[in-house]
DRENTORPA-326685 format. One line per 5 residues: their letters; for each residue x, y, z of C-alpha. Coordinates in nm, 3 decimals. Example, Ala and Ser with C-alpha at 12.3 -4.5 7.8 and 13.67 -1.06 7.14 Angstrom:
# DRENTORPA-326685
as> 1.230/-0.450/0.780 ~ 1.367/-0.106/0.714
This chain:
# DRENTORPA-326685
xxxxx> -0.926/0.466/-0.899 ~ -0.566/0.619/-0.851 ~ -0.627/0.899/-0.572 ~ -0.895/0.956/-0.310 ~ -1.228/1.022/-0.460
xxxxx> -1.478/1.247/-0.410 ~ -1.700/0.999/-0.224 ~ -1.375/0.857/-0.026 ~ -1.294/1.185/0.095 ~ -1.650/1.254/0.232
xxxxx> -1.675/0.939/0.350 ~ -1.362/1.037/0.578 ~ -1.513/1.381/0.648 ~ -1.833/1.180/0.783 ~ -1.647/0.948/0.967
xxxxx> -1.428/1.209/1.102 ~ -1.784/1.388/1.235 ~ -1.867/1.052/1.424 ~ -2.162/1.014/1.216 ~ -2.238/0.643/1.295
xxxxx> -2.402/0.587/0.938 ~ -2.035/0.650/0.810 ~ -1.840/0.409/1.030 ~ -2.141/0.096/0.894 ~ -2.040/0.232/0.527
xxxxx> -1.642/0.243/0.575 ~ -1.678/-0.095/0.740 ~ -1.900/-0.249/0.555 ~ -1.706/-0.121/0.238 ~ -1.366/-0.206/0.355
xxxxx> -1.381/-0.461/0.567 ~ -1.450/-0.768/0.337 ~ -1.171/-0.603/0.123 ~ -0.943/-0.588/0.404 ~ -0.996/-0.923/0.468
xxxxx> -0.941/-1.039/0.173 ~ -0.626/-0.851/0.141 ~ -0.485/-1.030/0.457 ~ -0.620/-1.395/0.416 ~ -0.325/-1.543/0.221
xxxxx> -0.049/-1.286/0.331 ~ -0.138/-1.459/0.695 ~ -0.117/-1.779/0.581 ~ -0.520/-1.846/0.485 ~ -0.578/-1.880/0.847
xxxxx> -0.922/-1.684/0.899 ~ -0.917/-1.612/1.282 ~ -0.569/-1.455/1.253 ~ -0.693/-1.237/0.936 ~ -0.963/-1.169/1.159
xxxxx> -0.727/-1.048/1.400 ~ -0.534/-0.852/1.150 ~ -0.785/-0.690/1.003 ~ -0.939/-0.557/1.341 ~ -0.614/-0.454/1.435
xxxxx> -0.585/-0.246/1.150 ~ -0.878/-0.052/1.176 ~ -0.803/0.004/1.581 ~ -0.455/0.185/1.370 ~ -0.680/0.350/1.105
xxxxx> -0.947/0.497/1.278 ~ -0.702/0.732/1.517 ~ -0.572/0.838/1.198 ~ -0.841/0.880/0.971 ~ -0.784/1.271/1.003
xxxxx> -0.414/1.188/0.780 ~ -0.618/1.067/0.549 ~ -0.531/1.314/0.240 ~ -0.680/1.194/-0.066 ~ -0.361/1.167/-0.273
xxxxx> -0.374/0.767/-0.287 ~ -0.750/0.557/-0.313 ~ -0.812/0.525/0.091 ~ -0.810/0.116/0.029 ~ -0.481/0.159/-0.085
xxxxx> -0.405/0.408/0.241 ~ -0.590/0.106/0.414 ~ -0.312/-0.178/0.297 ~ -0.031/0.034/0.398 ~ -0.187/0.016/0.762
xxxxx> -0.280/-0.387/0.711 ~ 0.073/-0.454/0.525 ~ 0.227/-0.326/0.908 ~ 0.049/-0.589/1.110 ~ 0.104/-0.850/0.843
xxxxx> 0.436/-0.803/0.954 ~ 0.426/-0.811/1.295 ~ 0.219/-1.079/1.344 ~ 0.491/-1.259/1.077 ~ 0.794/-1.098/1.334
xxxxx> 0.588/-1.185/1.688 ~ 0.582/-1.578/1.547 ~ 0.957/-1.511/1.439 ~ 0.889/-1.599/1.068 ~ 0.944/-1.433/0.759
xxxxx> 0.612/-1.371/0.564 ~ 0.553/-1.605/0.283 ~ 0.640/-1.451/-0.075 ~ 0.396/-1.311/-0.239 ~ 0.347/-1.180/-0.621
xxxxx> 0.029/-0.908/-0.562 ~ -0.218/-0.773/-0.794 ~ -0.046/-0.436/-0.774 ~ -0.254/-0.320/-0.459 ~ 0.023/-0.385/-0.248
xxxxx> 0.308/-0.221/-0.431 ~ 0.068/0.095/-0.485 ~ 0.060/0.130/-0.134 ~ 0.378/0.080/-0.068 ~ 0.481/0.329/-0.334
xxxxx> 0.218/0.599/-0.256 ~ 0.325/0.562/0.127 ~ 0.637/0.704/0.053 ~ 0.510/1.052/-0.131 ~ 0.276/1.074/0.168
xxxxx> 0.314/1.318/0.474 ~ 0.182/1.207/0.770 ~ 0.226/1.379/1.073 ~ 0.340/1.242/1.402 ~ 0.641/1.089/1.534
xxxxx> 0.510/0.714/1.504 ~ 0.387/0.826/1.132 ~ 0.693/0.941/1.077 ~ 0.894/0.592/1.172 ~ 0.646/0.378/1.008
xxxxx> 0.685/0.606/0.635 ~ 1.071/0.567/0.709 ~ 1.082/0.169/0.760 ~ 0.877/0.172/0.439 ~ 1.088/0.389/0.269
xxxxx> 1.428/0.184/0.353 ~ 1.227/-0.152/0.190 ~ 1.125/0.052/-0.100 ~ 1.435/0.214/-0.194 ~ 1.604/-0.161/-0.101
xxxxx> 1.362/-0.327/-0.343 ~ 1.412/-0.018/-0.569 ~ 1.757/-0.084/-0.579 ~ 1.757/-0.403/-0.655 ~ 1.550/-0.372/-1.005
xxxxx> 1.746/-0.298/-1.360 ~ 1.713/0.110/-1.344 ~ 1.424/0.100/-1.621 ~ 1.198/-0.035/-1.390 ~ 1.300/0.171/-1.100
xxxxx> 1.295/0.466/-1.257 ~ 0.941/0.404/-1.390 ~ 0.739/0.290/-1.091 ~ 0.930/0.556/-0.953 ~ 0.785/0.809/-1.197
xxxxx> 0.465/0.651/-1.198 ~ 0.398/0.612/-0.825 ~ 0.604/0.881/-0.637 ~ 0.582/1.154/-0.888 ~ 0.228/1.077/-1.026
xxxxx> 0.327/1.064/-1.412 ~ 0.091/0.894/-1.616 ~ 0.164/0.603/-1.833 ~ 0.168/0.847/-2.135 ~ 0.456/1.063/-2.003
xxxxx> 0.675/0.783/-1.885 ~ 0.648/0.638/-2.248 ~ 0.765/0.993/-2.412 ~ 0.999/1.020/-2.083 ~ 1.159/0.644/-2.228
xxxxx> 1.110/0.684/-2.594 ~ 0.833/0.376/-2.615 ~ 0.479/0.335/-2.745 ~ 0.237/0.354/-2.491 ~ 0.154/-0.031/-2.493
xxxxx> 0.525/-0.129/-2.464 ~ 0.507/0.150/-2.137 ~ 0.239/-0.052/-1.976 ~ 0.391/-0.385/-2.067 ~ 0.723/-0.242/-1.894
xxxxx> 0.512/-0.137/-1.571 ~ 0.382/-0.476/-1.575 ~ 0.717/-0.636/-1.548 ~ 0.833/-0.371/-1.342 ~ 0.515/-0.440/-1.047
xxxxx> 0.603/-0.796/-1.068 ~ 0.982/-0.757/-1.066 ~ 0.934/-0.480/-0.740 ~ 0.655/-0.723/-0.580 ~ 0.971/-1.054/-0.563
xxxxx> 1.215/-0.817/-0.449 ~ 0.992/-0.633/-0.172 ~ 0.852/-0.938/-0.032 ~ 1.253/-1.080/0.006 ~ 1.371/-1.083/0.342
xxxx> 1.656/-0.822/0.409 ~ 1.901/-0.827/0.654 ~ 1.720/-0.508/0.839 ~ 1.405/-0.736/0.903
């Protein structure tokens, strides 16, 4: 699933109502995913993922109401967890270990960027994302750039960016492929703002 669902989005509405069946659901739900999610990125050390992912939900559930449907809310979810990845990385002054993801990651990432949260902390969090996008972004040949761009930030689908780039619709997907894994090495690389 690309985007919020139907059942995502009243599962937010629920949660948002205080309804306490909700908050078992969403944590039973997303929890173990969570969790999973942080294990390695935190060096496979469970009481620190434990940690993380706690931490994350303390971040989430002020914000739940920013919650607008446009990504899949375990995506929204990894954008929160991908944050205190980081600073528990920065409070130990280490650089987190690189990583080549699944594509959840990256989707976040991405998708974070055509959000609009509100708030001033929101705000500063979507623009530190957006400088190690656009850096990563940067950094890939144009073709893939200019297709997770497409893909991610302007919701084209696979279909489009293959008449958009002249190719079949196989050798589109094989090129967003390469282009995930190729944005996933140069995202997790430390830059000189870190």
């Amino acid at each position: 699933m690309e985007d919020g669902g139907p059942n995502e989005a009243a599962l937010v509405s629920r949660l948002l109502d205080g309804e306490k069946t909700a908050f078992d659901a969403f944590v039973d739900e997303y929890y173990p995913r969570l969790y999973r999610f942080a294990f390695r990125r935190v060096g496979a050390d469970p009481d620190v993922t434990q940690d993380v992912v706690q931490s994350t939900f303390q971040k989430v559930l002020p914000k739940l109401s920013r919650y607008r449907g446009e990504a899949a809310l375990f995506t929204w979810l990894c954008s929160f967890c991908r944050f205190e990845i980081a600073a528990f990385w920065k409070a130990r002054n280490r650089i987190a270990p690189e990583l080549i993801d699944d594509g959840i990651e990256i989707r976040a990432a991405l998708e974070s960027l055509a959000a609009t949260d509100g708030g001033p902390e929101a705000e500063l969090e979507r623009k530190e994302l957006a400088q190690m996008v656009r850096v990563a972004l940067d950094a890939l040949p144009i073709r893939y750039g200019n297709a997770l761009e497409w893909k991610y930030l302007h919701g084209w689908s696979v279909q489009q960016i293959a008449d958009r780039l002249g190719l079949s619709l196989k050798a589109t997907e094989s090129l967003l492929t390469r282009a995930r894994a190729a944005f996933a090495v140069a995202y997790g690389e430390p830059s000189d703002a870190d």
